[in-house]
C-alpha positions, 0 to 999 in steps of 0.5 A: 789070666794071661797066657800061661805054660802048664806043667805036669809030671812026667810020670802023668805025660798020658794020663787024664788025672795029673796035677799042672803047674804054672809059674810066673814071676810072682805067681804060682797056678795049680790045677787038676787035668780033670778040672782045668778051670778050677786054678789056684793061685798061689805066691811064691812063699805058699807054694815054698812053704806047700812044697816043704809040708808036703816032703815032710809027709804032713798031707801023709794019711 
């Protein structure tokens, strides 16, 4: 995988269990603090479409 920038929340700045996100031109990684090498890839569409279902509240419990 080349070198990429993650990302996380502010509000997760110093904690240990915060979701990361990269993002290149075609792609879309994401991945847990507590397990960096476990990465999904996402494209730009999923990650649109991720981030819609998600304010909608269609992961709420």
């Amino acid at each position: 995988m080349k070198t990429i920038r993650w990302k996380r929340p502010d509000a997760c700045a110093d904690a240990n269990a915060c979701p990361e996100v990269a993002i290149t031109s075609d792609t879309v990684y994401i991945r847990s603090s507590l397990l960096p090498d476990a990465v999904a890839h996402l494209t730009t569409d999923e990650w649109r479409d991720l981030l819609t279902a998600i304010r909608a509240g269609e992961f709420d419990l």
